[in-house]
N, C-alpha and C positions, 0 to 999 in steps of 0.2 A: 477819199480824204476824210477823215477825221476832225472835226470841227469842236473844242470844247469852248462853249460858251459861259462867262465867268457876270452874273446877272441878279439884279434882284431876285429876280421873281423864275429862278432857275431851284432847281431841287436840290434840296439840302439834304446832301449829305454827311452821314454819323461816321463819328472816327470808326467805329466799328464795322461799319460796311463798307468802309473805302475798298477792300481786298475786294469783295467781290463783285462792286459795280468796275475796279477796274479788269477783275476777267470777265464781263459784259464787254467792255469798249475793245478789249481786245480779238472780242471775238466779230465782229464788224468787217465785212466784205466788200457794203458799199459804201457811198457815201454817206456821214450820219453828223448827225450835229447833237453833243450832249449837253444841257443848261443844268450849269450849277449855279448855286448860291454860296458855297463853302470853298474855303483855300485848299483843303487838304487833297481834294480828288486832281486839284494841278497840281502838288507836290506829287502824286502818286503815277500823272502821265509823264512827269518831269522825272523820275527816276526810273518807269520802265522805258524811256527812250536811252537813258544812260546803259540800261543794263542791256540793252537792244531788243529787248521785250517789242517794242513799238520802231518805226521808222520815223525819225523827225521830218521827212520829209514830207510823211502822209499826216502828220498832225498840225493842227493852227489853232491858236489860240484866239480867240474873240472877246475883246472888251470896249463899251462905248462905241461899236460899229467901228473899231479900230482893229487889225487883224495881224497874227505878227505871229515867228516861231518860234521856238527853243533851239539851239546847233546839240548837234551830237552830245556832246557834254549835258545836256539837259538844262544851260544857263539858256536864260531868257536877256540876251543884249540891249532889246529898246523896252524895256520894262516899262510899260505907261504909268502913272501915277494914278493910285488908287485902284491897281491891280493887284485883289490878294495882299493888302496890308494892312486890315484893320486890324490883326493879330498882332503883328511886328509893333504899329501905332501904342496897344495897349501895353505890351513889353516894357515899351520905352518909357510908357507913362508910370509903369509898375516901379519902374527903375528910378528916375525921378523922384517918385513920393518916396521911395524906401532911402536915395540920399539925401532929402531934405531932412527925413525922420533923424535920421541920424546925426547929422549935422544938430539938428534942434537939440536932440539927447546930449548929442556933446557940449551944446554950449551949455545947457541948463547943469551937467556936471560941472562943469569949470567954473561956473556959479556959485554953486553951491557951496565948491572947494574954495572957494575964497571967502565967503564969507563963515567957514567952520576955523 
């Protein structure tokens, strides 16, 4: 079994090495348990399950001592909260300021337009 542990204080992985610490975990015989710090290396056990690179079977994902797996599709169904989302988090918040900006631009146009 395959254990990736998703953790503080787990090793951060670089987008750039995500390839090859994932043919590390693939090449895993027995049981091993990998700590990361970083979303990408689940995005990357989550797509070699899809591609059948990996058995979902033999993989579990570890967060907050809570334990849970991907189905064949590579979807993760009981997704815990605050698994692998501070990226998503910051997206939304990107998303957010960039409509407020706009909206603010807009009105300060229509302002402007009215009073020329």
């Amino acid at each position: 079994m395959i254990t990736i542990e998703y953790c503080e204080d787990g090793q951060p992985i670089s987008d750039f090495s995500c390839s090859d610490w994932l043919y590390n975990v693939k090449q895993v015989t027995a049981d091993h348990i990998f700590r990361v710090s970083t979303s990408l290396p689940i995005g990357f056990i989550r797509l070699a399950i899809v591609r059948g690179e990996l058995d979902y079977n033999n993989v579990t994902f570890l967060y907050c001592g809570h334990p849970f797996q991907a189905n064949r599709f590579g979807a993760i169904l009981d997704w815990p909260t605050g698994f692998c989302d501070r990226y998503i988090a910051v997206c939304e918040d990107i998303l957010r300021a960039a409509m407020k900006k706009k909206r603010e631009e807009r009105a300060a146009n229509t302002i402007e337009m009215v009073q020329n």
